[in-house]
N, C-alpha and C positions, 0 to 999 in steps of 0.2 A: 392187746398184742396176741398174736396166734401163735398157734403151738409150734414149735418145729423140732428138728434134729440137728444138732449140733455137734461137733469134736470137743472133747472137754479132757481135759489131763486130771489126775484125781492128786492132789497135793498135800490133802490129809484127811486123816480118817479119825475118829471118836466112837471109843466101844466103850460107855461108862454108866455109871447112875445119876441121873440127873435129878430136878424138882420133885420133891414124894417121894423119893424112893425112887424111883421108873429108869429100869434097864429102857437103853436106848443107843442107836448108834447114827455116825452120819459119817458120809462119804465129802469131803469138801472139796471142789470142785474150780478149776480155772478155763473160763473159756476167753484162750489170750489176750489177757490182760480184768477180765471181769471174772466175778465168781458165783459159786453157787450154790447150796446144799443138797443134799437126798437123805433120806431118812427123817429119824426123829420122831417114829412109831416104839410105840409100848414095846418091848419086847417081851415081857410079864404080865402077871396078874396079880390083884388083890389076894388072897386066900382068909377067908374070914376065921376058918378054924385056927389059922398058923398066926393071927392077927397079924398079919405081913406077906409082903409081897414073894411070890413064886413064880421059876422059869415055866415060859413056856414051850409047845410045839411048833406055835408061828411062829416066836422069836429063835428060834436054832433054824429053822426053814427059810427064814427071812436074810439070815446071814450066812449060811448056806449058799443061799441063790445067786446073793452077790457077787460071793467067791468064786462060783461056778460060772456067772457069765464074763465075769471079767476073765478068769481062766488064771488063779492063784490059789496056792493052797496051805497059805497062811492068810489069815487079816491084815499084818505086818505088811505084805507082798505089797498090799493096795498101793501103798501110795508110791509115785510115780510112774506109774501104768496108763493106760489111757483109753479112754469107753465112749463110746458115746449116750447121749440124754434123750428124751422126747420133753422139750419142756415148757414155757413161756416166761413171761420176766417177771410172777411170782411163786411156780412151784416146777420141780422135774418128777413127771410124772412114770416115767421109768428109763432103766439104764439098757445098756447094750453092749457088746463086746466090739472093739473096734472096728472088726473087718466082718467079721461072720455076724448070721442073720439071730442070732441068740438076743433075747430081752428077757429083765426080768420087769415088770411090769405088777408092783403088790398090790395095787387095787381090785388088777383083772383077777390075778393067780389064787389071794385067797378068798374072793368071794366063790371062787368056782369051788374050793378045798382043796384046793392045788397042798 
């Protein structure tokens, strides 16, 4: 299946620690009547001196971005707001604000050091 762009309504959102330890968050998604995730990247790291995991600068960047293109200024706010996706029918590979040309896109944004 090919990628495309979609209207997706956000219906729930997950900001917690999941398997290991690992800060992580996910935006959950309906595109009427089917669903769909985003996120679910690290938002932390190992820290070997601390033996335990610590925040990082991608992860407040990352959640940041989201809020920023969705255009909320709480995490709370997310859910039922509504964005659009770039996705296919097993990953969304980035999000977008629903009318304005805003994306955030975490593959593109931090390998550059966005």
């Amino acid at each position: 299946m090919d990628k495309e762009i979609k209207n997706a309504k956000i219906i729930g959102t997950m900001l917690g620690i999941e398997d290991h330890s690992i800060l992580t968050c996910w935006l959950y998604l309906n595109y009427d009547g089917a669903g769909q995730g985003f996120g679910g990247y690290a938002l932390d790291t190992y820290d070997k001196v601390k033996s335990g995991r610590i925040g990082t600068a991608f992860g407040m960047e990352f959640i940041r971005r989201i809020m920023e293109v969705v255009e909320v200024e709480k995490w709370e706010d997310l859910t039922g707001q509504y964005c659009r996706v770039f996705a296919d029918h097993s990953r969304v590979y980035k999000i977008g604000h629903i009318i304005k040309d805003q994306w955030f896109d975490p593959d593109v944004e931090f390998k550059q050091g966005a």
